[in-house]
C-alpha positions as CSV (number, residue, x, y, z in Angstrom):
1,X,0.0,0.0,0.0
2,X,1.2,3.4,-1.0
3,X,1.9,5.8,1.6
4,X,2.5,9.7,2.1
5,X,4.2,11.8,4.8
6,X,5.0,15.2,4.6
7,X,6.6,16.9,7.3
8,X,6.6,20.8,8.1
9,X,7.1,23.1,11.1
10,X,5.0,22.8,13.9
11,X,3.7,26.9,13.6
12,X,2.5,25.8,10.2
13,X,-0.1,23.4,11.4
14,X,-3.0,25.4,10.6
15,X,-2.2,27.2,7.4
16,X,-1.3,23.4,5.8
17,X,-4.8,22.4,6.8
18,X,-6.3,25.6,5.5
19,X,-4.0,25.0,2.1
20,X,-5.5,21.8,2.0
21,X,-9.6,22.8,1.6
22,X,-8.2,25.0,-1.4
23,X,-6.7,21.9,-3.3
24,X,-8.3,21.1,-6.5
25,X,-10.7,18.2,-7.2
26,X,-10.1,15.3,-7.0
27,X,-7.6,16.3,-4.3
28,X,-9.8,18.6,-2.2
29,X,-10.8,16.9,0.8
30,X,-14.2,16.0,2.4
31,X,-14.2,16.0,6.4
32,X,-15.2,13.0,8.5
33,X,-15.0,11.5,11.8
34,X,-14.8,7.4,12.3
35,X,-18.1,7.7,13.8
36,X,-19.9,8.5,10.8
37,X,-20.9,6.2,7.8
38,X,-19.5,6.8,4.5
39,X,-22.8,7.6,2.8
40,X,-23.2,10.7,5.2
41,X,-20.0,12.3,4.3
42,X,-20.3,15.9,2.9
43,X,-18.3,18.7,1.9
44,X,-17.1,20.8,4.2
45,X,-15.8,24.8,4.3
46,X,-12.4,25.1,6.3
47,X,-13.0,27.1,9.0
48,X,-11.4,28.0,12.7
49,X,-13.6,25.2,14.5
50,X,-12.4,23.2,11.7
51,X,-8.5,23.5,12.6
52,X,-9.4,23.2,16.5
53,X,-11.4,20.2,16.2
54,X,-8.9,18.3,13.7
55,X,-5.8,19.1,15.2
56,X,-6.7,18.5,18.9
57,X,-7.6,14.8,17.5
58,X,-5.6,12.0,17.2
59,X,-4.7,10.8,13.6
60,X,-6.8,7.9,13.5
61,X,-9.9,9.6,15.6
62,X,-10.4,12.5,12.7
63,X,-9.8,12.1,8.5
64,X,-9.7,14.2,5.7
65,X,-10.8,12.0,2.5
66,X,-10.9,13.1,-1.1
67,X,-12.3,11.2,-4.2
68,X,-8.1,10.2,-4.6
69,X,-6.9,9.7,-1.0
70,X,-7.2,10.2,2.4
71,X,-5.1,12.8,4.8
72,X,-4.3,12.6,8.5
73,X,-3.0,15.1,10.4
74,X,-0.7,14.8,13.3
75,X,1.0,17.4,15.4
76,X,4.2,16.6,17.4
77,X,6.5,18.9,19.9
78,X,8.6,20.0,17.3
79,X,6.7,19.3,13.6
80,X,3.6,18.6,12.0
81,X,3.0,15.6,9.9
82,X,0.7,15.1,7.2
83,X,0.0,11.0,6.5
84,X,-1.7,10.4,3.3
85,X,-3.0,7.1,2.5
86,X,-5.9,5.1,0.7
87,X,-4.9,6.1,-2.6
88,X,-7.8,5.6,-5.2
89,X,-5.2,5.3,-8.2
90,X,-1.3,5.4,-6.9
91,X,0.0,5.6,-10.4
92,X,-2.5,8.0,-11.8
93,X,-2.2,11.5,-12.8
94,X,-3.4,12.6,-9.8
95,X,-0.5,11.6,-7.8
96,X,2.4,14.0,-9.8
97,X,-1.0,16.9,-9.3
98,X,-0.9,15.9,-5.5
99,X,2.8,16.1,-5.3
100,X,2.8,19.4,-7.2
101,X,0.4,20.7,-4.6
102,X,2.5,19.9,-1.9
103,X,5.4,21.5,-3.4
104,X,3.2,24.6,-3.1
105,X,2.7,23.9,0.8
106,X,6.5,24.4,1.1
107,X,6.9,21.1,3.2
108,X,10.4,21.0,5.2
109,X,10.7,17.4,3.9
110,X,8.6,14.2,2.6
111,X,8.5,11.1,0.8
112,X,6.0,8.4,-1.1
113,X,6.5,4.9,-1.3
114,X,4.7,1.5,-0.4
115,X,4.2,1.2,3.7
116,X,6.5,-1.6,3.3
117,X,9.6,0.4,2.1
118,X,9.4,2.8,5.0
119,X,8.9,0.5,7.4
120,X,12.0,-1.0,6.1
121,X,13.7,2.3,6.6
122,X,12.3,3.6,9.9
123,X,11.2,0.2,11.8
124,X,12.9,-1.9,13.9
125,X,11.6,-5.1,16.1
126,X,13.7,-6.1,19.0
127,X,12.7,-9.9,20.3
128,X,14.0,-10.1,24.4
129,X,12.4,-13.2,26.0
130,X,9.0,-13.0,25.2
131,X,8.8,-9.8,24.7
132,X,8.2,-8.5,20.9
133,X,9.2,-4.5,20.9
134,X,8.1,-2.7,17.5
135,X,9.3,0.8,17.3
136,X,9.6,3.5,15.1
137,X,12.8,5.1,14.3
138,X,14.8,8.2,12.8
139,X,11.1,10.4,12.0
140,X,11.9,14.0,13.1
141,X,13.4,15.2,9.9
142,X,14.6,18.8,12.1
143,X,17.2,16.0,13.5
144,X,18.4,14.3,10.5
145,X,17.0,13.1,6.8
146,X,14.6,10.2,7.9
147,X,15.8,8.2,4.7
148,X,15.6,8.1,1.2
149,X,12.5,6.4,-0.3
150,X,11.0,6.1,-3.7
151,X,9.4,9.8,-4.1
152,X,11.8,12.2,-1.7
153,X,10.8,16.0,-1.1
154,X,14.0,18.0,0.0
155,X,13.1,21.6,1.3
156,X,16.4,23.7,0.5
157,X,16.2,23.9,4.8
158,X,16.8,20.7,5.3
159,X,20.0,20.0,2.8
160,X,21.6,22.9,4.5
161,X,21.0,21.6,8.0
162,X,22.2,18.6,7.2
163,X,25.1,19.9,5.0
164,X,23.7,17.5,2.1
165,X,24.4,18.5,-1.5
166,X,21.8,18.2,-4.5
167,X,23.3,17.5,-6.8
168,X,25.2,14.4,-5.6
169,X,21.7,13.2,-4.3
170,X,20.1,13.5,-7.7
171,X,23.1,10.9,-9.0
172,X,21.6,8.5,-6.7
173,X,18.2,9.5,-8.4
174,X,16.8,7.4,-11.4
175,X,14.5,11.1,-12.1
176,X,14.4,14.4,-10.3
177,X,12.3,17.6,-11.0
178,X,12.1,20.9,-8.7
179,X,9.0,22.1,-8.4
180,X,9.9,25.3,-6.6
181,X,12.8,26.9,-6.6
182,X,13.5,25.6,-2.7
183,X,12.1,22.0,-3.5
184,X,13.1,19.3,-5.1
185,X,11.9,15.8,-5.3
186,X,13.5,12.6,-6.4
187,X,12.4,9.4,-8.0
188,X,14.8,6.6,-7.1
189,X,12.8,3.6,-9.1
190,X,10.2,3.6,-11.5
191,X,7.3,1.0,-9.8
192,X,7.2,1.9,-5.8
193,X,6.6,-2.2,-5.9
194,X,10.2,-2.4,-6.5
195,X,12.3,-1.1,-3.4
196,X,13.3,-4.0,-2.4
197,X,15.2,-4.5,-5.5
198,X,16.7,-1.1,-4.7
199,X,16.8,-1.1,-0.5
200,X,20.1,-2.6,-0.4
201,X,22.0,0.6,-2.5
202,X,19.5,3.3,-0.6
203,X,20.5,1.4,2.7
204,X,24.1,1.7,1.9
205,X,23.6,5.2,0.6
206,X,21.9,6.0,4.1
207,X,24.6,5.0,5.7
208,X,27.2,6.7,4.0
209,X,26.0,10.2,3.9
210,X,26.1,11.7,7.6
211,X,22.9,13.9,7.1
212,X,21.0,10.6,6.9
213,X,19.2,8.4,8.6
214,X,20.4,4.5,9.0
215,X,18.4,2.1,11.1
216,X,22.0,0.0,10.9
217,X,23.4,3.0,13.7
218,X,20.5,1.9,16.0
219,X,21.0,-1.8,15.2
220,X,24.8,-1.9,16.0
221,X,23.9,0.1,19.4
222,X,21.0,-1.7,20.7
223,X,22.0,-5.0,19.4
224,X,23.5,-6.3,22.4
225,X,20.8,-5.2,24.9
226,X,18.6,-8.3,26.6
227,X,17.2,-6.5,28.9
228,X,13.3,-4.7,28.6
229,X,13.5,-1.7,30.1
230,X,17.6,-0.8,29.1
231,X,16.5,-1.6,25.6
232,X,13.8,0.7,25.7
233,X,15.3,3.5,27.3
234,X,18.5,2.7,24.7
235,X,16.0,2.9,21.6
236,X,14.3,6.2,22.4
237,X,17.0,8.5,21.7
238,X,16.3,7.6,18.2
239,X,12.5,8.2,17.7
C-alpha cells in the first residue's frame, strides 16, 4: 500500500490544513469522523472550528478524504506531519498533481512509497524473551534526513542543515524535477513495488552520507541489549 508523509514546522499546522480545503478536485478533501458512515460524508468549508477540532484529535480519531486519497494530520512537539494514504489510483495522474500541490505547501521534507519500504527504513523489532518490541525510528526530519525512499521531497532547509548537496543526491536518483525553486523531489525507481530491488544501495547510501538516517546505527547500538527496560530507554534516543 502506498503511503505519504509530509513533514513541516510545527507553527504551520494550521495554514497546511487551510491550504489543504483550497486543493483542487479530485484532491480537495471532504471532512469525517470514524463515527460517521460513508454515505453521510459531505463537503465541508475550512474554517477555525475546523483546525481546532482536527488538530486536537488523534490521527486515527479524525480524516480528511478526497475522491483520490485520504489525509491525517498529526501534530508533534517540534513538527507537524501530514500522512496520506488510501490512494484511489497510486500511479494516476493525480499523484504528480498531488505532489505538485504539496510542493506549493513548502513542506520542510517528505516522501512516497509503499508502507513496506518505509517501514524497512524507519522500523525496527527487538525480540527479548517473550517480549516482541516494534518501534519506530529516525522520523523527526529537524534531527536528520529520515531516509531516502521512492518519491523524496528535500526543502532547501533541510539540505543545509544537514550539510547535504543536490546534486550528488540526484546521481543516486533514477529522475528528479524541482518544483519550486526551494524544492526538489527525487524518483529513485520507476514501480514503488520495486524497493526492495533497490533497499540494499539506498540502505548503503543511508549510511554513508552523515545527514541521513540509517536504522543499521541503531541496530549496531542496541543489538546487544537483553534487557526490557535498558532496551527501551537505549531505543528512544532515536525516535
Amino acid at each position: 500500500m502506498l503511503v505519504g508523509i509530509i513533514y513541516f514546522e510545527e507553527i504551520r499546522a494550521k495554514e497546511v490544513l487551510k491550504t489543504l480545503f483550497s486543493f483542487p478536485v479530485p484532491l480537495r478533501p471532504i471532512s469525517y469522523s470514524e463515527d460517521e458512515e460513508p454515505s453521510s460524508k459531505n463537503t465541508r468549508k475550512f474554517n477555525e472550528g475546523s483546525a481546532k477540532k482536527i488538530l486536537s484529535q488523534p490521527p486515527q480519531k479524525y480524516f480528511l478524504s478526497s475522491d483520490f486519497c485520504r489525509y491525517n494530520f498529526l501534530l508533534r512537539e517540534s513538527y507537524a506531519a501530514l500522512f496520506i494514504d488510501n490512494f484511489s489510483s497510486p500511479r494516476s495522474s493525480s499523484l504528480d498533481l498531488l505532489i505538485e500541490e504539496i510542493c506549493n505547501m513548502n513542506p520542510f521534507f517528505g516522501c512516497i512509497c509503499e508502507g513496506e519500504e518505509r517501514d524497512h527504513r524507519n522500523r525496527v523489532v527487538k525480540v527479548i524473551g517473550k517480549n516482541t518490541i516494534e518501534s519506530w525510528v529516525g522520523r523527526n526530519p529537524f534531527k536528520k534526513v529520515p531516509g531516502l525512499y521512492w518519491k523524496t521531497i528535500f526543502s532547501k532547509q533541510i539540505l543545509l542543515q544537514n550539510n547535504l548537496k543536490i546534486e550528488k543526491l540526484k546521481k543516486l536518483a533514477k529522475h528528479s524535477s524541482t518544483l519550486k525553486i526551494s524544492t526538489v523531489v527525487l524518483t529513485f525507481f520507476d514501480d514503488p513495488q520495486d524497493w526492495r530491488k533497490y533497499a540494499e544501495a539506498l540502505d548503503s547510501a543511508c549510511n554513508s552520507l552523515d545527514g541521513i538516517f540509517s536504522k543499521e546505527q541503531v541496530l549496531a547500538e542496541t543489538s546487544h541489549i537483553e534487557n526490557v527496560m535498558q532496551y527501551i530507554t537505549a531505543i528512544s534516543k532515536f525516535k
